[in-house]
N, CA, C and O atoms as a GROMACS GRO file, in nm:
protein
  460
    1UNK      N    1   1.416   0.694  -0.702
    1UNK     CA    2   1.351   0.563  -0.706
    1UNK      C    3   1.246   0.550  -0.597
    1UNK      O    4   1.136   0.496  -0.614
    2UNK      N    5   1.289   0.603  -0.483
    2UNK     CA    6   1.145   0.608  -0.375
    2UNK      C    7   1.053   0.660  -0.391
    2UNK      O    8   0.952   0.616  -0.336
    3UNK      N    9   1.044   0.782  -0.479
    3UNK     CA   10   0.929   0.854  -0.514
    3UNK      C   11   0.845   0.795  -0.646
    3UNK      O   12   0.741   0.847  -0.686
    4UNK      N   13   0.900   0.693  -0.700
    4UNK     CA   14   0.865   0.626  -0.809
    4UNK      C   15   0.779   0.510  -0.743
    4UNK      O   16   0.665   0.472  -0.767
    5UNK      N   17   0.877   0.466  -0.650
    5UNK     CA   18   0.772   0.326  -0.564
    5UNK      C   19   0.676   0.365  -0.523
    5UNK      O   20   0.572   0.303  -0.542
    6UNK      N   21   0.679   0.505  -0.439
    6UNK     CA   22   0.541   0.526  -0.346
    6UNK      C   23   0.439   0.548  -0.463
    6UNK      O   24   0.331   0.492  -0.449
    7UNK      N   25   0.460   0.627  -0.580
    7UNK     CA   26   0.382   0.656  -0.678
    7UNK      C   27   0.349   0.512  -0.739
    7UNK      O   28   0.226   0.502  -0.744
    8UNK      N   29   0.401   0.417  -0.779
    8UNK     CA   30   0.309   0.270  -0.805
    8UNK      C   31   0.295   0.223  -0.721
    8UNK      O   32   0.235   0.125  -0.764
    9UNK      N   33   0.304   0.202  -0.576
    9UNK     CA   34   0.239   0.146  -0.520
    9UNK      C   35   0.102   0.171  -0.463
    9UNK      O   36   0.024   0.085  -0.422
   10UNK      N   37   0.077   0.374  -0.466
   10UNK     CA   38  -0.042   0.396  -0.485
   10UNK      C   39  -0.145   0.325  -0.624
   10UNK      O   40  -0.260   0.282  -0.634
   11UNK      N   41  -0.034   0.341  -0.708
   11UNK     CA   42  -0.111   0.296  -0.864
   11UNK      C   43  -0.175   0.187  -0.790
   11UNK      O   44  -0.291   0.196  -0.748
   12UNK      N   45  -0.116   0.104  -0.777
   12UNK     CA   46  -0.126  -0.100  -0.841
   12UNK      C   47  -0.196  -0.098  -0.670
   12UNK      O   48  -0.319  -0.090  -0.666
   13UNK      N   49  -0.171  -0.100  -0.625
   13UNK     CA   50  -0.270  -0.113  -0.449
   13UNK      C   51  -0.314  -0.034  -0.382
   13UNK      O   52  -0.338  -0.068  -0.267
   14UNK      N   53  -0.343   0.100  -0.421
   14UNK     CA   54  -0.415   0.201  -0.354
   14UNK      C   55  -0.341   0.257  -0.185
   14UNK      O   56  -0.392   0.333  -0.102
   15UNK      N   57  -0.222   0.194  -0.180
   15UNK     CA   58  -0.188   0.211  -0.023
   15UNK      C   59  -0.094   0.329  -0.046
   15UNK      O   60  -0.085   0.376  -0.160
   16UNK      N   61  -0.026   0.378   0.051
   16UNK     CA   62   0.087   0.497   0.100
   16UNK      C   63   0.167   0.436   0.179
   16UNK      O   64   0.124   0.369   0.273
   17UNK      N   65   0.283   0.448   0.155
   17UNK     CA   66   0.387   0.391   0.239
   17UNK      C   67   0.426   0.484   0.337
   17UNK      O   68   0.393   0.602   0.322
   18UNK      N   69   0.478   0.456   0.416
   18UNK     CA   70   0.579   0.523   0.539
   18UNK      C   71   0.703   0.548   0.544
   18UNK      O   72   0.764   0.491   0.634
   19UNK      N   73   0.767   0.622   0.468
   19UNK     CA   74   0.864   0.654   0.431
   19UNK      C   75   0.990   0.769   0.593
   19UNK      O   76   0.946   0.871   0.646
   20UNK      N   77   1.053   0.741   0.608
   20UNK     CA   78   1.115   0.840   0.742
   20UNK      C   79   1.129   1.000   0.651
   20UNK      O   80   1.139   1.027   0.532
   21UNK      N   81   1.126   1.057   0.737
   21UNK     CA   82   1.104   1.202   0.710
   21UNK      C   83   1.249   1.241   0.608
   21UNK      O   84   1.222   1.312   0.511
   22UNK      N   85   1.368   1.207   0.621
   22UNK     CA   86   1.491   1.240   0.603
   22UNK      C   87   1.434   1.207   0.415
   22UNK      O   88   1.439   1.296   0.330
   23UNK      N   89   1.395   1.091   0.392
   23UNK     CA   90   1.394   1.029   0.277
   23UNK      C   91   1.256   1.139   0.181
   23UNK      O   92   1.264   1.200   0.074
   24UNK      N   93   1.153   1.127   0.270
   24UNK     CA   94   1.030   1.222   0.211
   24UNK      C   95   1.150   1.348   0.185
   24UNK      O   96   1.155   1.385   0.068
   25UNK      N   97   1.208   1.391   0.243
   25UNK     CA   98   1.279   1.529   0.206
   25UNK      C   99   1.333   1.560   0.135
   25UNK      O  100   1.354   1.677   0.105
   26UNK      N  101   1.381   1.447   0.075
   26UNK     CA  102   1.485   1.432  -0.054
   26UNK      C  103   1.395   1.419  -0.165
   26UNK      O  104   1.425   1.461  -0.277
   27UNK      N  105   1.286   1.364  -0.139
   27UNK     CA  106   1.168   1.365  -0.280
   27UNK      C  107   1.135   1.495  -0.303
   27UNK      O  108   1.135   1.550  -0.414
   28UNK      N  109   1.107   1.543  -0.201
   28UNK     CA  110   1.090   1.686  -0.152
   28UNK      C  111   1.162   1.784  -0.257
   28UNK      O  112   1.097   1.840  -0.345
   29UNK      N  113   1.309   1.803  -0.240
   29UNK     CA  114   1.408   1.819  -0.306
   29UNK      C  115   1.382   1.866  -0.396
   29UNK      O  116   1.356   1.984  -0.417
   30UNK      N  117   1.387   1.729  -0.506
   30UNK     CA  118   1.366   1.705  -0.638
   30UNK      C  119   1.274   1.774  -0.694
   30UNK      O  120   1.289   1.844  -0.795
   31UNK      N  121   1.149   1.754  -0.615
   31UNK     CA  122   1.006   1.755  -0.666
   31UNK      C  123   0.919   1.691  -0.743
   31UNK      O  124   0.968   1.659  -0.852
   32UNK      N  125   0.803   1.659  -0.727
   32UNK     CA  126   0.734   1.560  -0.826
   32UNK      C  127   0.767   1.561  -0.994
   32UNK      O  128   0.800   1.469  -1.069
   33UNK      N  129   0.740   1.726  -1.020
   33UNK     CA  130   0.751   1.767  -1.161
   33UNK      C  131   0.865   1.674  -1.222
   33UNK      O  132   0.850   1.599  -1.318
   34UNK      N  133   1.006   1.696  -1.136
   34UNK     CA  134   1.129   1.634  -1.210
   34UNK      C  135   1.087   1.485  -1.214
   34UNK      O  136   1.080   1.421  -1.319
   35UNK      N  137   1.059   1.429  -1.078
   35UNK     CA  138   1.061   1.252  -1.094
   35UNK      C  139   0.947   1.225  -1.199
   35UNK      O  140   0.965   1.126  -1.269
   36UNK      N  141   0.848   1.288  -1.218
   36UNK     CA  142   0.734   1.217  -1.286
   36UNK      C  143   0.774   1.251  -1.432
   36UNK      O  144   0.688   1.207  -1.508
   37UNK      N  145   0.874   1.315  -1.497
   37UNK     CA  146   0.943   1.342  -1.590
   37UNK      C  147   0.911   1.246  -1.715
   37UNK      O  148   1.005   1.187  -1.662
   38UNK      N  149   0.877   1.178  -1.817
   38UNK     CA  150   0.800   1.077  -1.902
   38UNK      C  151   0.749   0.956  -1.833
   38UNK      O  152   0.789   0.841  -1.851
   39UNK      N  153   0.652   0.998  -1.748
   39UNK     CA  154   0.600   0.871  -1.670
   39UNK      C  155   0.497   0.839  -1.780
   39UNK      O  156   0.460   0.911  -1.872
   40UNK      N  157   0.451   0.682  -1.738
   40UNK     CA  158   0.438   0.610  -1.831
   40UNK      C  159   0.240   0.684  -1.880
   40UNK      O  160   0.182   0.684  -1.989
   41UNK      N  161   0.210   0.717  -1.788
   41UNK     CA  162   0.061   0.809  -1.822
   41UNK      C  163   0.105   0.970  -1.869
   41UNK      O  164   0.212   1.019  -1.907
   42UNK      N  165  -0.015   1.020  -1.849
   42UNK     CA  166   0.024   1.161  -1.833
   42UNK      C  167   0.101   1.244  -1.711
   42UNK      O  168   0.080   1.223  -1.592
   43UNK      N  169   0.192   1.340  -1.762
   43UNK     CA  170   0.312   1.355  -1.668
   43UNK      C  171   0.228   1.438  -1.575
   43UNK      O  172   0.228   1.423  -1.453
   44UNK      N  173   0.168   1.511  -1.629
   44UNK     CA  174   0.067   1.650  -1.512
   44UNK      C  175   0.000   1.558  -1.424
   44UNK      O  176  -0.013   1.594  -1.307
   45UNK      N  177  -0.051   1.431  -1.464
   45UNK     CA  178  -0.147   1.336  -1.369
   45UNK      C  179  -0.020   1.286  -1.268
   45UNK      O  180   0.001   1.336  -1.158
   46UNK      N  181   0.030   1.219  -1.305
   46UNK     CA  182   0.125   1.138  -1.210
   46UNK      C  183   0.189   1.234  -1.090
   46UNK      O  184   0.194   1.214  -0.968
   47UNK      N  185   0.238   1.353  -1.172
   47UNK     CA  186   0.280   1.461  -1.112
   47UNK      C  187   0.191   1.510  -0.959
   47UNK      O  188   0.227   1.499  -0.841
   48UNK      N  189   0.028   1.582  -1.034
   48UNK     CA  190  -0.065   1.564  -0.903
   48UNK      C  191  -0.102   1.477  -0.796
   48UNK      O  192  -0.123   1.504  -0.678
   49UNK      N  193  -0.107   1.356  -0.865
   49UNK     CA  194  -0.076   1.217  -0.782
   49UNK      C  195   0.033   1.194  -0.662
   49UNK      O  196   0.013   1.155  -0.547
   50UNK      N  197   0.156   1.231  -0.727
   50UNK     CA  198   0.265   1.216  -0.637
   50UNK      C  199   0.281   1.350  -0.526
   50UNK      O  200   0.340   1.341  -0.418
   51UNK      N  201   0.228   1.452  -0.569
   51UNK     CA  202   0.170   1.596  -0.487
   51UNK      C  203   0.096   1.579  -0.398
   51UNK      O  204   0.111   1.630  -0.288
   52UNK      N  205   0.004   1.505  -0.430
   52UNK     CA  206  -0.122   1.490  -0.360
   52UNK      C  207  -0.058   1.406  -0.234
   52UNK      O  208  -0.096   1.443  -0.123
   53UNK      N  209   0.041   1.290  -0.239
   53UNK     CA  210   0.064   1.187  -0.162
   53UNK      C  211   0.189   1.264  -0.054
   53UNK      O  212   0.206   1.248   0.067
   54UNK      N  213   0.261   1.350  -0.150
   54UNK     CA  214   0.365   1.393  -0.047
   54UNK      C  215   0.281   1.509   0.064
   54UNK      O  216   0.290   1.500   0.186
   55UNK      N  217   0.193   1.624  -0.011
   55UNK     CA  218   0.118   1.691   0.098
   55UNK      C  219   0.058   1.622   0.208
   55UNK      O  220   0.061   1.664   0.323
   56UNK      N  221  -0.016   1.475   0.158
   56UNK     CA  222  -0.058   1.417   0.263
   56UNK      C  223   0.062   1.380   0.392
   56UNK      O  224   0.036   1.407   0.509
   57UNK      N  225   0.152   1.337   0.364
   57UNK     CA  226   0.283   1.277   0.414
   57UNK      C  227   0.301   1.384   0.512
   57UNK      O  228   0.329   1.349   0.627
   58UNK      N  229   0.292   1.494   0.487
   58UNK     CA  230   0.330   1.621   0.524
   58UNK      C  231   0.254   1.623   0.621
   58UNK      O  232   0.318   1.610   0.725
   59UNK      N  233   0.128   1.634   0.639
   59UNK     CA  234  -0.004   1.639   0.721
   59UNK      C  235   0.044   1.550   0.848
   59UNK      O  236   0.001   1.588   0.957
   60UNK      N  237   0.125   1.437   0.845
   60UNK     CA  238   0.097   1.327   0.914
   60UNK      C  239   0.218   1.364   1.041
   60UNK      O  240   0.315   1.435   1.017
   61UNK      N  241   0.203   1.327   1.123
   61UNK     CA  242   0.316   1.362   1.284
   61UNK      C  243   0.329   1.219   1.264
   61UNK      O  244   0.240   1.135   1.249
   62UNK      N  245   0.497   1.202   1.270
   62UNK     CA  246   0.530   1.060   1.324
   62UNK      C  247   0.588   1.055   1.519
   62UNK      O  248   0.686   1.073   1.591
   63UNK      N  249   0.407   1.007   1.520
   63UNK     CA  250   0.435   1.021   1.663
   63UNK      C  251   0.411   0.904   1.722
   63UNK      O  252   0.359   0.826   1.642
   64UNK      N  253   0.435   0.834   1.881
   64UNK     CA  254   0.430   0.741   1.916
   64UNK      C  255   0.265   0.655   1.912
   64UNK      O  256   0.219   0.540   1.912
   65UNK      N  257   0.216   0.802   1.911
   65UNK     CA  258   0.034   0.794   1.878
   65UNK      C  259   0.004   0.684   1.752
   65UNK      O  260  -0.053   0.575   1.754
   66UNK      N  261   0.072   0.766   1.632
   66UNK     CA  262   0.074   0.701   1.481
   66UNK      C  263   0.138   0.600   1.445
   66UNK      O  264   0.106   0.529   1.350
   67UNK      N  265   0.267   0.578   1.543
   67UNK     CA  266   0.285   0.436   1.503
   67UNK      C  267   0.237   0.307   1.573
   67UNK      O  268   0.263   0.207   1.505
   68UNK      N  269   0.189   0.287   1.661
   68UNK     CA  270   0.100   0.265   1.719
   68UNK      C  271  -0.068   0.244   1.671
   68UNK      O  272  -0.149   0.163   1.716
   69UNK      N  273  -0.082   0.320   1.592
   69UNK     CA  274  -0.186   0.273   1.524
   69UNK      C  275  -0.150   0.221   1.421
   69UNK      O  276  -0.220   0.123   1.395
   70UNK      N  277  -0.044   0.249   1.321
   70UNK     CA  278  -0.016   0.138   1.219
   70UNK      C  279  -0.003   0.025   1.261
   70UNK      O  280  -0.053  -0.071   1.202
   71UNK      N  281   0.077   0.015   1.385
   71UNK     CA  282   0.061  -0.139   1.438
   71UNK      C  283  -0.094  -0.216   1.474
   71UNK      O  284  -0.128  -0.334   1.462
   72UNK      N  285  -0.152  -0.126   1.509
   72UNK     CA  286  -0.264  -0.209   1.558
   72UNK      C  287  -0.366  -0.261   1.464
   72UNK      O  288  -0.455  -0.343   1.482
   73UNK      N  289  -0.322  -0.173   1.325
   73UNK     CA  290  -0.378  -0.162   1.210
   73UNK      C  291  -0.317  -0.318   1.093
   73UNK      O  292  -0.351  -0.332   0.975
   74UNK      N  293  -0.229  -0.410   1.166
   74UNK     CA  294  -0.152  -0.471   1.120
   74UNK      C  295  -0.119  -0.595   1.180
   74UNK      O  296  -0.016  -0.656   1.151
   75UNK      N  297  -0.214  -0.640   1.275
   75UNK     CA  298  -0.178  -0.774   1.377
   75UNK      C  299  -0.190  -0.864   1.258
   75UNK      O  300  -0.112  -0.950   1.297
   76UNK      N  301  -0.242  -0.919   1.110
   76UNK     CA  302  -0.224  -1.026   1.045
   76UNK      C  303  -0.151  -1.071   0.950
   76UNK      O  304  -0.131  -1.182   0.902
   77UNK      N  305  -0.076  -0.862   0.911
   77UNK     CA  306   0.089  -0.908   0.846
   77UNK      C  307   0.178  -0.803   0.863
   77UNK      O  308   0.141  -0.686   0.864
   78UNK      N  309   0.298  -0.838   0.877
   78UNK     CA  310   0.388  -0.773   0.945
   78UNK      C  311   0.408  -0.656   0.857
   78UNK      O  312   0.406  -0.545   0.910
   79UNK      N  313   0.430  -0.668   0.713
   79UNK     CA  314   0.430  -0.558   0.623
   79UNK      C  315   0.355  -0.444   0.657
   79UNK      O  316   0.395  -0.328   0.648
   80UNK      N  317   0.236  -0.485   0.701
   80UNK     CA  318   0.114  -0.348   0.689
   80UNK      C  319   0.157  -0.235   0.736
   80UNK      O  320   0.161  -0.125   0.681
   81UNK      N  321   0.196  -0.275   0.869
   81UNK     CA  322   0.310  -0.184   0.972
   81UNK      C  323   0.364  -0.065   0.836
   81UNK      O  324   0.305   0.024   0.898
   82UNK      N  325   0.392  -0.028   0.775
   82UNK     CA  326   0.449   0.101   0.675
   82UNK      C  327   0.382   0.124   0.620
   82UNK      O  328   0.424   0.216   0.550
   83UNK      N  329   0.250   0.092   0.587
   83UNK     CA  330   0.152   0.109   0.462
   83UNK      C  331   0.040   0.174   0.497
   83UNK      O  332   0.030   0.160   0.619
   84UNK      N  333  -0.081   0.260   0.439
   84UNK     CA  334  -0.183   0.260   0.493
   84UNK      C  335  -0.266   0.318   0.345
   84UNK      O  336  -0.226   0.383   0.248
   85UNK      N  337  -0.392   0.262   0.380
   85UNK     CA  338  -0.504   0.231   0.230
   85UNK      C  339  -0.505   0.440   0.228
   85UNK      O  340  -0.498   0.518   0.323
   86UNK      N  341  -0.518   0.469   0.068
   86UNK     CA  342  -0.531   0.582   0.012
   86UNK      C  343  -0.639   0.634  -0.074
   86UNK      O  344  -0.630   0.566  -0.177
   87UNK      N  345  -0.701   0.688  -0.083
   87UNK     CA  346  -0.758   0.766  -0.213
   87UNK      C  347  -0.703   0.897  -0.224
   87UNK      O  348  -0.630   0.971  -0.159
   88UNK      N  349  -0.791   0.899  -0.376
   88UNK     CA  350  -0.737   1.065  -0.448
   88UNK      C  351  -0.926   1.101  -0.474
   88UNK      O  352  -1.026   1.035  -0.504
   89UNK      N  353  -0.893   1.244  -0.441
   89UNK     CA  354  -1.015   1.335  -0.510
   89UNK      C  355  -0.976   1.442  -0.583
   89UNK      O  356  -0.883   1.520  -0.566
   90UNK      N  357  -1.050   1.435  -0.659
   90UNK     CA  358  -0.998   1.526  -0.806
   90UNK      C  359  -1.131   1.588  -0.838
   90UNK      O  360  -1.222   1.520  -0.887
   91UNK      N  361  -1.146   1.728  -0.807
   91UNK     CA  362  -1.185   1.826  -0.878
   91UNK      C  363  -1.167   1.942  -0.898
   91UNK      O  364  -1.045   1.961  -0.897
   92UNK      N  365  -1.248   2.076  -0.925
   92UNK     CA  366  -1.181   2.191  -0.900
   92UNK      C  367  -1.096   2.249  -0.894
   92UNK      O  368  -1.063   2.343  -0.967
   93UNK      N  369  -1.039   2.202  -0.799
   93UNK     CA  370  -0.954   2.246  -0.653
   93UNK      C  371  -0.826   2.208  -0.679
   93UNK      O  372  -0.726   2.276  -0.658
   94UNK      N  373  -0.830   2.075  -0.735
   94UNK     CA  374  -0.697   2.045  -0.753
   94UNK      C  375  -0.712   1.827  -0.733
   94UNK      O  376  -0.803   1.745  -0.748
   95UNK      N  377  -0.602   1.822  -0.703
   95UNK     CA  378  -0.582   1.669  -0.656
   95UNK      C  379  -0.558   1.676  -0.522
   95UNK      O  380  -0.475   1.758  -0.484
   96UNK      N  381  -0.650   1.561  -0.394
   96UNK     CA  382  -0.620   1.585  -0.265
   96UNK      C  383  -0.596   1.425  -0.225
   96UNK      O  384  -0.701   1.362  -0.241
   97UNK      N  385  -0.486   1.342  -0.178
   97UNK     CA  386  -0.522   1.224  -0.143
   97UNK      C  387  -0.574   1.191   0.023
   97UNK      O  388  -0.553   1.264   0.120
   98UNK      N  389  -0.626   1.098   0.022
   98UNK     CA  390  -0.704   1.104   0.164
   98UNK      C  391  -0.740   0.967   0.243
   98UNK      O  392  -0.818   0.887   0.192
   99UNK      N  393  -0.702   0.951   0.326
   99UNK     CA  394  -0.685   0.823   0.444
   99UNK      C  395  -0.792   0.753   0.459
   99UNK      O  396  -0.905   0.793   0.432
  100UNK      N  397  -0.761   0.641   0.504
  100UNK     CA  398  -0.876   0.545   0.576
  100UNK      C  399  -0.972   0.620   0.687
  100UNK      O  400  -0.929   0.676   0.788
  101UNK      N  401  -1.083   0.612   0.657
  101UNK     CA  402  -1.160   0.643   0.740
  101UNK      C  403  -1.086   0.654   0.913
  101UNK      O  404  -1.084   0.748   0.991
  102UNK      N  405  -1.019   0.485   0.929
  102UNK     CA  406  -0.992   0.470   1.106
  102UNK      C  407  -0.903   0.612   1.130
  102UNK      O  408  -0.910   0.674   1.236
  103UNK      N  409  -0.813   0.657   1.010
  103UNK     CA  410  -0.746   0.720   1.096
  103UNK      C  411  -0.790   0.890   1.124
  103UNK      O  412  -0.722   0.988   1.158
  104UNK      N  413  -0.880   0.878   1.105
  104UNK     CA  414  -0.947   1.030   1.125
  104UNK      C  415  -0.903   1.092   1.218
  104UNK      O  416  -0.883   1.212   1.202
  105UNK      N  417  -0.870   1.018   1.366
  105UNK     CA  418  -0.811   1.079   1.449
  105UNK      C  419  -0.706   1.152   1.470
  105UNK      O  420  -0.680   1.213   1.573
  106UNK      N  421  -0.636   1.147   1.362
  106UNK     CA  422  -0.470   1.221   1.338
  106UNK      C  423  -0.510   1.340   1.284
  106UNK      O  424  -0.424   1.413   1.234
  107UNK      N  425  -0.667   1.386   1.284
  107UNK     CA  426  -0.690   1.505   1.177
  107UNK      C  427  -0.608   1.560   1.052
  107UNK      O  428  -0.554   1.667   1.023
  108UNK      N  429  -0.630   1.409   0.981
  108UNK     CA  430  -0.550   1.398   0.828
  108UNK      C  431  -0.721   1.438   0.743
  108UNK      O  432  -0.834   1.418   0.788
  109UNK      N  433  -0.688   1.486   0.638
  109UNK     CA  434  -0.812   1.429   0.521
  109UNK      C  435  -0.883   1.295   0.542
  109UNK      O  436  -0.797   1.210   0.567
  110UNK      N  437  -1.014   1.241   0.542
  110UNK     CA  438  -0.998   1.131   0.541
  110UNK      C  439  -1.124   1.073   0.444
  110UNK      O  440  -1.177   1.171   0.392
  111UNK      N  441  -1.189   0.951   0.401
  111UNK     CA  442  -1.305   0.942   0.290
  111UNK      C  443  -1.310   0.808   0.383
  111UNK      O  444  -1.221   0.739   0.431
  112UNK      N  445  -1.453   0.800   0.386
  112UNK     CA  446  -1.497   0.732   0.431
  112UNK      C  447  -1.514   0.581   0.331
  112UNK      O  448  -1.535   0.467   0.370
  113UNK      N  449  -1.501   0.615   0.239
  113UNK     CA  450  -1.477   0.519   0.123
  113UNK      C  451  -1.421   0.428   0.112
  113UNK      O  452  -1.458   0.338   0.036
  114UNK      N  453  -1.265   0.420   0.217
  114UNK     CA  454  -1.156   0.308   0.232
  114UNK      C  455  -1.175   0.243   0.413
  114UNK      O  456  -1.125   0.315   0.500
  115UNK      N  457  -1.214   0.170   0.437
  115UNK     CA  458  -1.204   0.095   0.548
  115UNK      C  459  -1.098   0.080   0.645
  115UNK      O  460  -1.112   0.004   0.740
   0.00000   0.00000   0.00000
């Protein structure tokens, strides 16, 4: 079910949640292929989608640095604190999702595209 939320909540609001590492691991586990299993689009899409979001996840150090910037990223609602704005690029290569510009500093992917 967590790997289902993070996957619509990219859908329907473009954001990535913050999930603790223990929990990403268990999605991990599974693997996208199994959870995205008759999702309601195409399964190979949702599948890359949810790939794309866990590699990013992967990329990210939960460090006192990073949370810390989610906070600062979040003084006007308390929610934001777990969330942070996403895109996907799709060509070639494959599916890559990729961060808000601010956080470039974590040397994640990032597109200048999301604010």
């Amino acid at each position: 079910m967590a790997a289902v939320v993070l996957l619509e909540a990219f859908r329907t609001r473009r954001v990535l949640r913050r999930y603790p590492p223990r929990l990403l691991g268990w999605i991990h586990s599974v693997g996208p292929s199994n959870i995205c299993v008759n999702a309601a689009d195409s399964e190979s899409e949702a599948t890359a989608i949810l790939g794309a979001l866990l590699d990013l996840w992967d990329q990210f150090s939960d460090t006192k640095a990073s949370r810390q910037r989610f906070r600062t990223r979040s003084t006007d609602r308390q929610d934001r604190e777990n969330w942070i704005w996403a895109a996907l690029e799709v060509d070639d290569d494959g599916t890559r999702a990729k961060v808000a510009k601010d956080l470039r500093l974590f040397d994640l992917p990032y597109t200048a595209d999301i604010l």
